[in-house]
Structure formats: C-alpha cells, structure tokens
N, C-alpha and C positions, 0 to 999 in steps of 0.2 A: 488399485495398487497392491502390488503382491507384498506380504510381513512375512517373519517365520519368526517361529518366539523361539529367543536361545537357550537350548537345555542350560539348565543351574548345575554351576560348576562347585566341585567343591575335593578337598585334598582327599586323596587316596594314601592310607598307610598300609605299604606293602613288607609282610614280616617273613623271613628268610628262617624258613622251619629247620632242615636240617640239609646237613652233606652227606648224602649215603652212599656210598659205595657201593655196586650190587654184583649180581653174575654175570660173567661174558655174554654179552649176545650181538650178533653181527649186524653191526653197524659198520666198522670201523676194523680193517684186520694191517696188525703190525709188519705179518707176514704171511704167505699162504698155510690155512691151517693155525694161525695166532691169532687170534681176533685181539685185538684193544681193549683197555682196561678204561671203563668207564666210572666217573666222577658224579652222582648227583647233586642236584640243590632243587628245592623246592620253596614256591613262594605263594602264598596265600592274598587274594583279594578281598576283602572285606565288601558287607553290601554299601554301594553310592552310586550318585549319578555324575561323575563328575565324567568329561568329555575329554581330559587329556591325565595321564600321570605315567610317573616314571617308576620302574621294577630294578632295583639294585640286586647286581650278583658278585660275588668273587673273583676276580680273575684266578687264570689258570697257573700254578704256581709253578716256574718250568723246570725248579728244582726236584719235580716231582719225576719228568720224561719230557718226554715232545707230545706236543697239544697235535695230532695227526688228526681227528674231523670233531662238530660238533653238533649238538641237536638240538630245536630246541620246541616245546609244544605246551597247548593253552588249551582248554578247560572251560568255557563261559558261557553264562546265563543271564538272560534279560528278562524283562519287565517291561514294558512299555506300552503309556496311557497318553492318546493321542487327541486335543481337540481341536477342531473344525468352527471356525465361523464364516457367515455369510456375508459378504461387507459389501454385494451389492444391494441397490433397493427395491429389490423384489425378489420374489421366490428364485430359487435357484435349485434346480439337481445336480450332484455331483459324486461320482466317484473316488476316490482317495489311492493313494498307492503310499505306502511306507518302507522305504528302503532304509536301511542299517547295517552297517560295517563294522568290523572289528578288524584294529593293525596293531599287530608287536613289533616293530623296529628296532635293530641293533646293528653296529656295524658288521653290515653283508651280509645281513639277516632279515627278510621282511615275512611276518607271519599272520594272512589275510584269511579272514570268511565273511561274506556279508548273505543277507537276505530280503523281500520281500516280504509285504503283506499287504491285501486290495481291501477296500474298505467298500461300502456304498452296495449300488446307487444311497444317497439320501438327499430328500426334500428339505432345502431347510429356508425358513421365513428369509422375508428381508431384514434387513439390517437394521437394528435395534429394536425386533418384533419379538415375544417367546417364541421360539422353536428357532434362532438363529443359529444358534451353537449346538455342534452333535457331540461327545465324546468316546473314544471308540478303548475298549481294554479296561481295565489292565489285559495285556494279552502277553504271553510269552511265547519271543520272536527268538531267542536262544538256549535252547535247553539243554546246557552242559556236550554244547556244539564243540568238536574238536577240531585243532588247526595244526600242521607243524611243519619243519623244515629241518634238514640237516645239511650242513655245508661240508667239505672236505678240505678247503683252505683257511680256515681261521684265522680271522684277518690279528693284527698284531693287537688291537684294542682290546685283547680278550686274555691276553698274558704279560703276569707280572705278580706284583703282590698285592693292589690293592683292591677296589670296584670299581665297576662300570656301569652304566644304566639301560637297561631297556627302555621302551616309549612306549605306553598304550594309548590309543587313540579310538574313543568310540563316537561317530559320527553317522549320520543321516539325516533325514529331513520326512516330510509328508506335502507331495501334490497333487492336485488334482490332474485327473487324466479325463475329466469329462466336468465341464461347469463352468470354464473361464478362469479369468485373472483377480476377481475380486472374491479375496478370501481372505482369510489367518489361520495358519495351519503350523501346530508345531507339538513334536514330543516331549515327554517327560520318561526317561527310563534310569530305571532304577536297573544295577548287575553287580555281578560278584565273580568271583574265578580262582583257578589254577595257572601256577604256570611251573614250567619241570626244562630247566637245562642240564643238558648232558655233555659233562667229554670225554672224551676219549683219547686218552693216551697209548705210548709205548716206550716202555721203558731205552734210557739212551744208551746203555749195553746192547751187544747183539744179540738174539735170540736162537738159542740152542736148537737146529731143527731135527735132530734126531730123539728126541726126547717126546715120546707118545704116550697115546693114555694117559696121561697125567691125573691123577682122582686125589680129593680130600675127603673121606668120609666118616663123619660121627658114630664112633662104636661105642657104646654105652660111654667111658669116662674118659676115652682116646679118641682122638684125631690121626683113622690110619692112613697113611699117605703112599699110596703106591705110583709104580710109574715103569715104563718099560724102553728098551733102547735095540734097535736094528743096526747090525753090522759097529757095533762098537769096535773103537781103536783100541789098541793098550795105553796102558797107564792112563785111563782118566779118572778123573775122580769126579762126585759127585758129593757137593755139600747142602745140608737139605737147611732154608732159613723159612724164619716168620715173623713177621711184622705187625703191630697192632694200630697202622695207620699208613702203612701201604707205600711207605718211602722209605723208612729207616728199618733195615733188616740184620738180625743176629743167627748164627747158625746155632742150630739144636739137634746135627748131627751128621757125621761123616759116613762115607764109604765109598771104596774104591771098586774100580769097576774092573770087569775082566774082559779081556776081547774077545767076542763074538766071532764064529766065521759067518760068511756073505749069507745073508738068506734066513739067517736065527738070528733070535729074538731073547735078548735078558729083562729079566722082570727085579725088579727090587721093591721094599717096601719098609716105612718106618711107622714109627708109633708115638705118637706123640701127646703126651700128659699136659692137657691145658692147666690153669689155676682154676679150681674149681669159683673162684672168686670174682674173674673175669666174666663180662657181661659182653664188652667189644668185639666187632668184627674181627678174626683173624685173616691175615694172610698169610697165607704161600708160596714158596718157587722152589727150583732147586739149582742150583751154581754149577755149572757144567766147566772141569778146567781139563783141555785134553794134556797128551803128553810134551808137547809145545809149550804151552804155560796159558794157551787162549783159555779165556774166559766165558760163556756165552750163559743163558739163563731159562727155565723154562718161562711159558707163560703163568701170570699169578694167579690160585685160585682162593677165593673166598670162602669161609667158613663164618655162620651169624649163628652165636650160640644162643641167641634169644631165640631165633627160628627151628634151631634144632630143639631146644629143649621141648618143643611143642610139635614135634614132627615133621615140619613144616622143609626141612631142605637136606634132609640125610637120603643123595641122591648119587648112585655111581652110576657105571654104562660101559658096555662094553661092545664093538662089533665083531660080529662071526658072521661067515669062514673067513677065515685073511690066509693066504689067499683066497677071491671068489673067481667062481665062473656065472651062473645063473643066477644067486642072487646075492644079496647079503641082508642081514638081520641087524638088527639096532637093538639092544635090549637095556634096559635100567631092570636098578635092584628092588625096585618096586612098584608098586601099579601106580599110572599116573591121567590124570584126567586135563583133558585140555587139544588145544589146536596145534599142530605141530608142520614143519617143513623139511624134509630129508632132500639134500641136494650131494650129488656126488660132483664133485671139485676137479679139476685139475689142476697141477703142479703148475699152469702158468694163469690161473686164476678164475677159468672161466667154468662155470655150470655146463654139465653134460648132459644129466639127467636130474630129477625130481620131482617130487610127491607130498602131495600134501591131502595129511592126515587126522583125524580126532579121536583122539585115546578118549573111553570111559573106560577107566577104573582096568586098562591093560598096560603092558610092559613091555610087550614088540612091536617093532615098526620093520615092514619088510619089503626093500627094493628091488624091484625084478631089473632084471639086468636084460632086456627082452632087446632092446638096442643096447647091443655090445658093442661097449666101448673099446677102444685101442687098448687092447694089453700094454700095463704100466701104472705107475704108480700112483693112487688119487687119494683125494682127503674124504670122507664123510663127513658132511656137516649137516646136524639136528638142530634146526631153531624149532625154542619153546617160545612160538609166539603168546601163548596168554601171559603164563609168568615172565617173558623177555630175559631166558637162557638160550644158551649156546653150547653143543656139545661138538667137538672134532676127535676124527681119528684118522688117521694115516690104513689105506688100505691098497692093496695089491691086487689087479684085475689080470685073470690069466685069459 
C-alpha cells in the first residue's frame, strides 16, 4: 500500500520591507515615449517548511493615477531531505524521482516553477530489516530560482486602500519509478524567499508630448533640471513641481515659453536647491499649460539622494545627430557598466530596429541605421536592463 508522509506545516510570517519607488523602466508605457511610473513593495520569507501561506501587499491607491499593468516576481530556495522505506518483505531496488513546485497566486496572477530530482537505484532490505530505510539530502532543489509575470489588466482586487493576499504554495512528493507499490516515501523541506510587486502607473492628467529630454541631474548641492520642446506654440507656460511622495506636488518655479518655428528646438533649464536635510526620494515633472488654458504634464523623474550622495545615480543622456541619417549615438554623462537594450520606436508603438549591448566602464551606445527606416519621426528607447532604467528620446530619421 502506497503512504506519503505529509510535509509539517507551520505559519509563515511574511514582513512587507519597504515601498520604493525607483527609475522608469519599460514595462508599462502611458504613452509612446512615456513609460509608467512604477510602485514597489518588497516582502521577505523567513526560513519554514510550512506547505501553504499567504504574502500581504497594499493595494494600489488610485488617488495616486490609474493602475495601467503590474508585475510581479519570487526569489526561492529549498532544502529538502527525503526518506525512503521499504514496506515490502523482501529486498527491493528502487529508483526515486522528487518533484517540487513552487505557486504564487493572486487575482490573475499565477507565478510557477517547479523541479525534479532522480534518486537511486537503491537496495534496500525488507521491511522491518536494517537497511530498510535510505535517506536521500539535505539537497538543494531551489537555489534562489526565479519566477515572474506581468499582467496588463489588473484585475480590480488590486485597487483601493487596503490589502490583499498573495497564496504560496509549496508542494510535491517522492515516487518511485522503478520498485513497485510497496513503499513510504515523503519529504521534508525546509525554504525561504523574495517576493517584489510592482505597478505601474500614469498619472490621470494628459501627458505633455512635446516635452523631450527631460533629465534631473545631481550638481554638487543642486538638482539641475533641464528639458527641451519642438515646434512650441505661443504662450505656454511651463511650471516646473516636486514632490516628496509622488502624488502631492508644489511648484518651485515658472517660466514662460516662446514659440518656436517648425523644425527648432527650445531648451530650458532650472536649478533646484534641495534641503540639505532631506534624505527622501524626490520627484519631478513639469506642468505644460498652452495658450488654451490645457494642461498636460511631463513624465516624472526621480531623484534618491541617498544614491547620489554615493554616486550611485547622477545620470544624464543625451542623443545625437537629431536629425539622423546613418546612425545615431546614445551617450550618458558618465561611463556606465552593465547590460543594455537600444530599440528605435515608432510613433505607433512598434520596434524597428535594435541592439543589444554591454558597457564596461563606456558612455556610448551606437545604432547603425543600416536598415533605413521610413523617414519620420521615432522615439529612442535605452533599457538599463541590470539596474532596470529607462531612457527615451524623441528622434527624427531623414
């Protein structure tokens, strides 16, 4: 008669570290050229063996924008020490197989990885003889294995003000695939983990699409904030705000714009005197009102002055030629090391070209334009996949 012993259950306390807000990166875009303003939260696993428990997170607060996708990704490690008895009466060989699963469940969320492990052959006595029982591990069947999913409709369970639950479930078994039916067979595993949701918003204003370049950069005791505009109308103005929690914004300074003819480009730029007192994330945008009275907004950028005080994120960029013909150049203000993705955009959203690349310790990245694209007007878009940044520019292909 076939048993399985049932792993030992026991509570899981899952502690909800922080809510970070970090840099664009394209997951999720508001509008061509906008990428979404992403939300995190991070939740820690402690070590157990316990076979179910639930991950509490935040809902999305929609006072903040509209929830437009979300993501969400797990982190996890096993242990697991497997014994084997014999329960018929006489010798027996047998093979073992250990299968193990890992599911994060949430509404319209399902985030799986499972695995294998073959045990055997092994000899083992009859039943109630020494040598009935083999046991196989501890072995480690998930080594900070990663899982994830991102959705684009978030289902309504995920917005409001209070929490909702995630569902872990870690299940498997161990059976033979060579020896018969008379055995006992069951694990013990011991794990721990990560788990990292993200969303991603867009603000419920319309988004300014003439407003390019947009950079926040750390100058020694200023936050310079520059930004550029194509084909500007008269009379608009531009109000430059910032936020220290990415919902409630004050402005910290004006200017009026002058109108551009077809084809040029106005640059503007402000300066901005943090408290030197301030440890929090800043935010950015600037208030686009034309001579109409419309409204619209750039995209928001963030500034972590705990990151900059250590060097860590004082990062501008710039593309050249604009116009291109054969190629264009990507360049940041500093050398940068990591994995990167250069994709040229079109205005109706689709990838033309791209390349992907890995900076040591360089500051250009350069797309041949070898298939020429239709003359007109595209976005550059640089994902920092290591760090998970985003850089866009509006660029003109002749």
């Amino acid at each position: 008669m076939k048993r399985v012993y049932t792993p030992v259950l026991a509570v899981v306390f899952l502690s909800i570290l922080a809510a970070i807000p970090f840099n664009l990166f394209a997951q999720c875009n508001c509008s061509v050229g906008h990428p979404a303003t992403p939300i995190d939260y991070y939740a820690t696993m402690p070590l157990t063996n316990a076979s179910t428990s639930y991950v509490s997170f935040p809902q999305f607060n929609p006072s903040v924008g509209t929830l437009y996708c979300m993501s969400m990704k797990d982190s996890v490690s096993c242990v697991t020490t497997t014994k084997c008895t014999n329960t018929a009466p006489g010798p027996t060989i047998y093979k073992w197989q250990l299968n193990m699963s890992g599911d994060l469940t949430g509404p319209g969320m399902d985030v799986n990885q499972s695995t294998s492990k073959t045990y055997g052959p092994d000899t083992l006595a009859g039943f109630g003889n020494p040598g009935d029982t083999i046991t196989h591990g501890p072995d480690t069947i998930f080594n900070n294995a990663t899982a994830s999913q991102t959705i684009t409709s978030p289902n309504a369970a995920y917005i409001g003000s209070g929490n909702f639950n995630f569902t872990f479930q870690l299940s498997g078994g161990a059976f033979p695939t060579m020896g018969g039916s008379n055995y006992l067979a069951g694990p013990i595993t011991n794990y721990w983990g990560t788990f990292h949701l993200t969303y991603y918003w867009c603000p419920s204003a319309p988004l300014a699409n003439d407003i390019e370049e947009f950079t926040a950069t750390p100058d020694g005791s200023i936050i310079l904030l520059q930004w550029q505009t194509a084909n500007q109308q008269p009379n608009t103005q531009y109000e430059i705000q910032t936020s220290t929690d990415g919902k409630n914004f004050y402005s910290i300074g004006e200017t009026k714009g002058d109108a551009s003819p077809a084809g040029t480009v106005a640059k503007y730029q402000h300066q901005f005197h943090p408290d030197p007192a301030n440890v929090a994330k800043l935010y950015f945008r600037i208030q686009e009102t034309n001579a109409g009275g419309k409204v619209s907004y750039s995209a928001i950028l963030i500034v972590d002055p705990k990151a900059t005080s250590h060097g860590q994120d004082d990062i501008s960029y710039r593309t050249y030629p604009n116009p291109a013909t054969g190629s264009l150049t990507f360049q940041f203000n500093s050398n940068q090391t990591g994995r990167f993705l250069v994709e040229l955009i079109s205005t109706a959203g689709q990838s033309v070209l791209q390349k992907a690349v890995t900076l040591t310790g360089t500051s250009q990245i350069r797309l041949d334009l070898t298939a020429k694209p239709v003359k007109g007007l595209y976005f550059l878009r640089t994902s920092d996949l290591t760090h998970d940044r985003q850089y866009t520019s509006k660029v003109f292909i002749e």
